[in-house]
Structure formats: C-alpha cells, structure tokens
LUMTI-698009 format. One line per field, with one value per residue (C-alpha): y, z, x; residue in three letters. Coordinates in Angstrom, 2 decimals, always signed. Each point is the difference from the previous one (the first is absolute). Layout:
REM LUMTI-698009
north <- Y;...
up <- Z;...
east <- X;...
residu <- ALA;...
END
This chain:
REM LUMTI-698009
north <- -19.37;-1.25;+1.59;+2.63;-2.54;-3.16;+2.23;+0.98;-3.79;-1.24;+2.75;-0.67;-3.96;+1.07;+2.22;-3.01;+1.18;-3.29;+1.63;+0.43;-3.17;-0.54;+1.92;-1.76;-3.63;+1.68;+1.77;-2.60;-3.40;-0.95;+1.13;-2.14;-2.73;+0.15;+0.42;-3.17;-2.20;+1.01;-2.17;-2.88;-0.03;-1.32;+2.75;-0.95;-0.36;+3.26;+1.38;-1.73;+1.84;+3.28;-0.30;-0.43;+2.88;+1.97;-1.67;+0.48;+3.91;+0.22;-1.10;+1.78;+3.24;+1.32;+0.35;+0.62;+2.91;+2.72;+0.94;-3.60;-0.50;-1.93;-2.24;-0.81;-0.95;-2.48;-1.17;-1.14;-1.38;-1.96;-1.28;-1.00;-1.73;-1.88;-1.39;-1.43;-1.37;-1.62;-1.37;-1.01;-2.06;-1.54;+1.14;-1.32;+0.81;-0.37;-3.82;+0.30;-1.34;-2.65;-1.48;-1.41;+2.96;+0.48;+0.19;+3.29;+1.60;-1.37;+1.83;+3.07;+2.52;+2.60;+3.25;+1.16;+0.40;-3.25;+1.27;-1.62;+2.94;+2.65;-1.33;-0.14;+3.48;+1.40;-1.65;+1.06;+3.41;+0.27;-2.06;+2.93;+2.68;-1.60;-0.13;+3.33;+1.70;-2.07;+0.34;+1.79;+0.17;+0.08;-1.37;-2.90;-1.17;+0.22;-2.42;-2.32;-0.06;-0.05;-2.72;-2.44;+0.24;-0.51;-3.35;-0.88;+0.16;-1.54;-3.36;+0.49;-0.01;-2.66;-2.20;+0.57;-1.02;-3.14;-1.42;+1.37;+2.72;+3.44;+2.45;+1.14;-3.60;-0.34
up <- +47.95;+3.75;+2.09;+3.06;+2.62;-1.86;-0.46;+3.69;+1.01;-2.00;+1.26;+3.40;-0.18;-1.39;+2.83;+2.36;+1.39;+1.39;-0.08;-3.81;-0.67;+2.42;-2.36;-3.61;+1.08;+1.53;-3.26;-2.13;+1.38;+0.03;-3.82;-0.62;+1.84;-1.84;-3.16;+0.54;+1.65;-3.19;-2.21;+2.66;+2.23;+2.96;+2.60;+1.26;-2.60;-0.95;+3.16;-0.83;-3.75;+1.82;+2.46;-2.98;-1.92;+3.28;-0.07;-3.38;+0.53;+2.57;-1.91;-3.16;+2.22;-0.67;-3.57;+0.05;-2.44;+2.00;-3.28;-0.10;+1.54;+3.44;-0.54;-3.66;+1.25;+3.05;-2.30;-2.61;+2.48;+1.11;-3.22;-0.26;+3.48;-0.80;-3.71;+2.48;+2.20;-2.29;-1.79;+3.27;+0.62;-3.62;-0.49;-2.85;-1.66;+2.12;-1.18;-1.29;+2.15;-3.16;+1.03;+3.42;+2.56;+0.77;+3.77;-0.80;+0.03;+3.74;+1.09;+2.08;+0.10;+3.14;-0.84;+3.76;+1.08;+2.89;+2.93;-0.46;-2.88;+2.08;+2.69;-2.94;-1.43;+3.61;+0.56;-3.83;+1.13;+3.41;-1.13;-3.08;+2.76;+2.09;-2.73;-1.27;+3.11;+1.04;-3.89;-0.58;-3.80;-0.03;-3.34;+0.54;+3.62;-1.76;-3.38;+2.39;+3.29;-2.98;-1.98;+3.45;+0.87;-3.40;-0.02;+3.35;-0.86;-3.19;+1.38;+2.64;-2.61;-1.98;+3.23;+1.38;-3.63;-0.50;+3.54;-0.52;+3.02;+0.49;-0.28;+3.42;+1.59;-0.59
east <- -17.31;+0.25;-2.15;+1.72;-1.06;+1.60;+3.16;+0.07;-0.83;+3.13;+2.58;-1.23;+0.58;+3.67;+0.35;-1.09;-3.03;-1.77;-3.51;+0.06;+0.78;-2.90;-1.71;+0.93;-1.10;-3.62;+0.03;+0.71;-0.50;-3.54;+0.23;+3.24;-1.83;-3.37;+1.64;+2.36;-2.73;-2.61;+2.81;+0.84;-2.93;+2.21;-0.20;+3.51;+1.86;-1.16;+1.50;+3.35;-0.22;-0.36;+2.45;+2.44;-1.47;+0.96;+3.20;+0.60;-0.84;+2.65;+2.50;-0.78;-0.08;+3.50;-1.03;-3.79;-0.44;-1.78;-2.72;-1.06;-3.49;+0.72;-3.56;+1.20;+3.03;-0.73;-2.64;+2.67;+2.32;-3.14;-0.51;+3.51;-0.43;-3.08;+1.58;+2.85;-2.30;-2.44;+2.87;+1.37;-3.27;-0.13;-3.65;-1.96;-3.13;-3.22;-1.51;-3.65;-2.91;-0.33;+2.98;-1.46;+0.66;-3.58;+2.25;+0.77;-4.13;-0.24;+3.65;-1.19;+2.91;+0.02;+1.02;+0.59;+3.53;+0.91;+0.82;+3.45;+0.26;-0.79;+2.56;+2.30;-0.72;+0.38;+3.09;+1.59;-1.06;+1.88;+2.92;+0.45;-0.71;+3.04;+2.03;-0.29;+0.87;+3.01;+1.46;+2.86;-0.22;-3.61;-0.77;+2.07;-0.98;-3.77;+1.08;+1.53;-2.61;-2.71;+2.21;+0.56;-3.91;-1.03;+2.13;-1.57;-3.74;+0.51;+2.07;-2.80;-3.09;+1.82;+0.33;-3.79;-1.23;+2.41;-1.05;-3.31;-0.97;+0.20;+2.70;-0.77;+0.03;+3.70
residu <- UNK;UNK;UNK;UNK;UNK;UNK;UNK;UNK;UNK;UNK;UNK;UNK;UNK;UNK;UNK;UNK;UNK;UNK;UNK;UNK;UNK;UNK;UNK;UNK;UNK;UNK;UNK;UNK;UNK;UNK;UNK;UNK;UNK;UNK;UNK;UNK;UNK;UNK;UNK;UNK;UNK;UNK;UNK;UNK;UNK;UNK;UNK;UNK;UNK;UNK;UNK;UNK;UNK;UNK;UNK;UNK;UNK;UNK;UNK;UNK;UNK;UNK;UNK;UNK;UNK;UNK;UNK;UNK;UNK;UNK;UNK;UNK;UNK;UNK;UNK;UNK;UNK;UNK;UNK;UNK;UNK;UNK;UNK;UNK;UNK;UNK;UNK;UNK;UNK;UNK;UNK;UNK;UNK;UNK;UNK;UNK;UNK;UNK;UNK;UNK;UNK;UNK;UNK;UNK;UNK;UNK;UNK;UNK;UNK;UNK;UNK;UNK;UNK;UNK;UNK;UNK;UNK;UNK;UNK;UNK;UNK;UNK;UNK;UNK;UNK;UNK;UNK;UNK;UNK;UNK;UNK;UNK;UNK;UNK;UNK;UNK;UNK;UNK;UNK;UNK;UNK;UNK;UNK;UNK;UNK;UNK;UNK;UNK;UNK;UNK;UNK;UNK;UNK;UNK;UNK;UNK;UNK;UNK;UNK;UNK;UNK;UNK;UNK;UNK;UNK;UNK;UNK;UNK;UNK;UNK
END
C-alpha cells in the first residue's frame, strides 16, 4: 500500500506542480543512483540509467496504478533501464586476475561526484524546473524536456569518453 505522501507526490506531478517533481528526484535519486552504480560501477552511466528511469516514469504516468508502491515501481523501471543499458554496452563477465589483469588491483576508483556532475545535476534540475512551468500539458512538456536532455548528456558522456576528457570540457 503506497504511502499518503507518495500518493500526494504522484497527483501533484499530474497536476503539474514543478516542486513535487522537485521532490521525487531528491527523494529518489541518490537511491536510483547508488543502486544502479552498485551493478555498473561507472558513476555516469549510472546517471544516464536514472535519467531514463525518470523518463520512463513520466511516460508510464497516465497509467501508473495509484496502490502500487512509488519506490517499487521506479525501482523496476530502473531495473528495466539498466538491462537495456548493459545490453546496450555488451558487458561480459568480469576476467579473473589469473588471466593477466593484475591492472585491475592498481585502478583506484573515486567515489566523489566531478564537478562536471554537479554542473550537470544543477543544470538537469533547472532545465526540468523551466520546463514544468512553461508546459501546457504538464506531463508531456516534462517526458519530452526530460527526453531532449537525457539525449544530450548521453551523446555528451559518449563523446567525452570516445575522445577521452570530461563531460564538462566539451
């Protein structure tokens, strides 16, 4: 059974309030985020697979049954999301040290968001701010600002990795 506050949060999103859905990614995010990046361990692409969970949500609104559980169902879309995505990337199986990648014990990974993420994060936010209060049908101004942005930073993350900088440098 959804909680009151999870009900409220989703009728409020419908009605195009731009503070709740303020309020669902603070809520859920760094969860989404920690849960996808525990499976990929790539902090960005992790981002990416949230922003389409969020995306995903938006769309699926419309016909988002009301006594589903809001976390359990983000969570599943995530899920969903990060399948795509890891079958996206072609992942395989992690090679054993045996097999000469005694590289991978002197990798040091840094768990700190870049500042290029917090830029990015800030930006997502006020771009879905803007786009909520200039929407006319609410829901769908949100799927498509949400949609276009997504697109952006993930051509963006693609293009800082293949030519090897930052995000942010672009």
């Amino acid at each position: 059974m959804p909680s009151d506050s999870d009900r409220l949060l989703i009728q409020q999103i419908r009605d195009g309030d731009p503070r709740a859905w303020q309020t669902l990614i603070a809520r859920y995010e760094g969860r989404l985020i920690a849960y996808v990046q525990r499976r990929i361990r790539d902090r960005s692409a992790s981002e990416d697979v949230v922003q389409e969970t969020f995306v995903g949500f938006l769309n699926s609104l419309p016909n988002f049954d009301d006594k589903r559980e809001l976390q359990t169902y983000l969570f599943t879309i995530a899920s969903h999301k990060l399948t795509d995505h890891l079958r996206k990337a072609g992942r395989h199986p992690l090679k054993s040290l045996a097999e000469g990648n005694e590289e991978l014990l002197d990798q040091q990974t840094d768990h700190n968001p870049t500042a290029s993420s917090r830029v990015r994060t800030d930006e997502r936010q006020e771009l879905e701010s803007q786009a909520l209060t200039r929407s006319t049908p609410p829901t769908l101004a949100i799927a498509r600002s949400v949609a276009v942005l997504s697109l952006v930073m993930i051509i963006c993350s693609r293009t800082s990795r293949s030519v090897g900088c930052s995000p942010g440098s672009l």
